[in-house]
N, C-alpha and C positions, 0 to 999 in steps of 0.2 A: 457418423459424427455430424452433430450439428455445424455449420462455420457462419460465421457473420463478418460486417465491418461496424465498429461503431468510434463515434466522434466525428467532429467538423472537416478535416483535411487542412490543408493550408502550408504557408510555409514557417507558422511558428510564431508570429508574431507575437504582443498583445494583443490580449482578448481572443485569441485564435486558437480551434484545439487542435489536437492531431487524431488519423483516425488509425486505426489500430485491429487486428483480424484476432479472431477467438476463435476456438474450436473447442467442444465437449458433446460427449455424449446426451443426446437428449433426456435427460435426468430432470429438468427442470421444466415444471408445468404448475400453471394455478389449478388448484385442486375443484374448485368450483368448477368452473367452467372450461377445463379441460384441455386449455393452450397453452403451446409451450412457449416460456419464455427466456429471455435473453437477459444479458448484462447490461446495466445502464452505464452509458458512457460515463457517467459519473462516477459509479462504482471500478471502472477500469483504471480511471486517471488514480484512483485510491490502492488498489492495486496496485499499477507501478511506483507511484509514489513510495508507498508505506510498505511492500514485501521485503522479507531478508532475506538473504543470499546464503543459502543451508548447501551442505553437502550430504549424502546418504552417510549416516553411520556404516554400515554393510551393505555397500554395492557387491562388492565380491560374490556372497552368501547369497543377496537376491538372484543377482545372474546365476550364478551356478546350479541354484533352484530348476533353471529351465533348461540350461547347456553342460554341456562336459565342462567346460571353461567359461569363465567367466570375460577372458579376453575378446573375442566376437563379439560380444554384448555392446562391446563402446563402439566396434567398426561397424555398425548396420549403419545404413545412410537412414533408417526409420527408426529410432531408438528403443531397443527393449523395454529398455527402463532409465529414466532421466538420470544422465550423469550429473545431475546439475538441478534442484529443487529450489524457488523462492516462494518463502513463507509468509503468509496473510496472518498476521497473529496480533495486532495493535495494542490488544490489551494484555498479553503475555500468559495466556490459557493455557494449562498445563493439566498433564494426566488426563484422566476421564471428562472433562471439560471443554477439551481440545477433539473427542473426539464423537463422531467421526467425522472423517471431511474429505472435501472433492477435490480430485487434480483436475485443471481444465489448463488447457494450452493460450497464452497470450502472446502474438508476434513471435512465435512458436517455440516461448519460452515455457516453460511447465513452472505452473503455481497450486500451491496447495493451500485450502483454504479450508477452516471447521467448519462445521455445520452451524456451531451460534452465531456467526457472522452471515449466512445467506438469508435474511431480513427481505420481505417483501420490499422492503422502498428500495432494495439496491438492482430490483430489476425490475423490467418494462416486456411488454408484447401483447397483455391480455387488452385489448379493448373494451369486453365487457367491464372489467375490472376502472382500468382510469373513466369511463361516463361515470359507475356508480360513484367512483371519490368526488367528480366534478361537480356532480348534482348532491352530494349528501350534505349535511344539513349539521351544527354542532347543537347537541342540545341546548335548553336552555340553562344557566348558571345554575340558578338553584335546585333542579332535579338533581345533579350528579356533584355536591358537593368533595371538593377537593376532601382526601384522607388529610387528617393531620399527621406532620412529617417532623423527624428528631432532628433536629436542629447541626449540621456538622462542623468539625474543626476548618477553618479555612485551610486553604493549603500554605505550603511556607516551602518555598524551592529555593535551594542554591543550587548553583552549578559549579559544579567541581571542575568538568572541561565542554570548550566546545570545540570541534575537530571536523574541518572539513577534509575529506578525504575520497581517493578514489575507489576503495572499499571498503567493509565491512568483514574482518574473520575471525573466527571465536568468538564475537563479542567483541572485538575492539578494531579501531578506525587502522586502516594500513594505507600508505602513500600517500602523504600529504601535497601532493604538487611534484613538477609542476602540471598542469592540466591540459587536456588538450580537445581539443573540437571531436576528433572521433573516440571521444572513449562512451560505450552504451552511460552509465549512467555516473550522478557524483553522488556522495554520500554526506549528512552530516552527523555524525555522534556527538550524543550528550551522554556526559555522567552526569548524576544530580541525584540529591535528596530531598524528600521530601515528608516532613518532621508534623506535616497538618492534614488534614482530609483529602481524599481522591482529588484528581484535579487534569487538566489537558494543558496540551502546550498547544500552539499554533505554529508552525512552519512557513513562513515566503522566501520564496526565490526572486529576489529582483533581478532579472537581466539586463544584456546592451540594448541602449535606446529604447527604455522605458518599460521592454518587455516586461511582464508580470507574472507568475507562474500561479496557477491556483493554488491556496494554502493548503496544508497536510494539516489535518489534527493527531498527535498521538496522546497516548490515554499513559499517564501518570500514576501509581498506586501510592497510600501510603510505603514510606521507602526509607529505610538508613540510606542504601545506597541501591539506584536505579540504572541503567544501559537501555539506551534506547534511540533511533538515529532512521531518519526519513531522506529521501531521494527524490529526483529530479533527473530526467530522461532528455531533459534540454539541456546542452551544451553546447552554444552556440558562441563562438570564439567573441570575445570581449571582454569588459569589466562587468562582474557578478556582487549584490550583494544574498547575502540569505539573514535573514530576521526570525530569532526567536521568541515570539510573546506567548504573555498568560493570558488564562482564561479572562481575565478580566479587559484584554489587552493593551496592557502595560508592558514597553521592551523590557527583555531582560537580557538580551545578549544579539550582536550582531559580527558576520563574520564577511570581511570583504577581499574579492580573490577576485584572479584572472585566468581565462580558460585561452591559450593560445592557439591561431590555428595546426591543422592537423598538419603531421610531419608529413614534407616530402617524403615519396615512395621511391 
């Protein structure tokens, strides 16, 4: 297994990341030049941001695959197989589209993420690789004239609901409050439709004293009706706002709550 640490450290502040450990199998390597590379901290904060919180269809079946019983499978202190799966899917890829894709462990959580989504920019390590972007050069305008491109519906979003909550199951926001300092993560769901072309929402997290959370984008389709709901791994006991804008970023919804500290033990 590969492991790393990636992000800033800190205690949370504004402006301040957190860092965070990964571990996968060495799978990931630039094909040129032959180094393996890692997750950019960027792409991690996107990760825990935007993953859902999936359950195995058939954990049973899988375990049983391997053991007489499937019960042993949950008591290994090294997991056979993740009781517990969060989903990389922002654009909601489905069937053969979706597949295939890699489990890699985050803060020793297990995320599963497709294949269309590992995009060179979301990872870093080759050196050869960032000198040649630093030093390249964009052609000039008129050798590489832009395609001309159809014209699309803008988009047109209502929200039906916005739900902060302390999770996500089936598809719909569960425990609305109240909230507390140690829960891992908070969730917000939106329902919404959208009656115009593709389009992204923007996600902030404002926290106490000014903190700022880096924004989530999630990816919107054409939609009668859409589910879809981003997180924040900060929970630092205070007054929170979380802000939803459009692409053009005009608010369309704000939801303001309070994370109290963690209960005496």
């Amino acid at each position: 297994m590969v492991t790393y640490v990636v992000g800033e450290g800190g205690e949370g502040g504004a402006g301040e990341g957190q860092q965070h450990q990964v571990d996968h199998p060495p799978m990931f390597a630039c094909r040129e030049h032959k180094s393996l590379l890692r997750f950019s901290a960027r792409f991690v904060d996107e990760l825990l941001s935007a993953a859902q919180d999936v359950m195995p269809g058939n954990p049973d079946e899988i375990a049983t695959a391997f053991l007489r019983e499937a019960g042993p499978a949950f008591r290994l202190p090294e997991f056979l197989i993740p009781p517990k799966l969060f989903l990389f899917n922002p654009r909601g890829l489905r069937g053969a589209e979706a597949l295939p894709y890699a489990v890699v462990l985050v803060d020793r959580k297990f995320f599963g993420i497709p294949a269309r989504y590992l995009t060179a920019d979301r990872f870093e390590g080759c050196e050869d690789c960032a000198e040649e972007l630093a030093h390249r050069r964009p052609p000039p305008a008129a050798a590489r004239p832009a395609p001309p491109s159809a014209p699309s519906a803008p988009p047109n979003i209502e929200l039906a609901r916005v739900v902060v909550a302390r999770a996500v199951e089936n598809r719909e926001p569960v425990g609305e409050g109240p909230f507390r300092a140690d829960l891992d993560r908070l969730f917000l769901f939106l329902e919404l439709s959208n009656t115009g072309g593709p389009t992204t929402l923007s996600i902030r997290w404002d926290g106490p004293d000014g903190a700022r959370v880096r924004p989530v984008t999630l990816e919107v389709p054409t939609a009668r009706r859409w589910r879809t709901w981003a997180t924040t791994s900060r929970t630092r006991a205070g007054a929170w706002t979380v802000v939803v804008e459009g692409a053009d970023g005009r608010e369309l919804a704000r939801r303001a709550f309070v994370v109290h500290p963690p209960s005496a033990s």
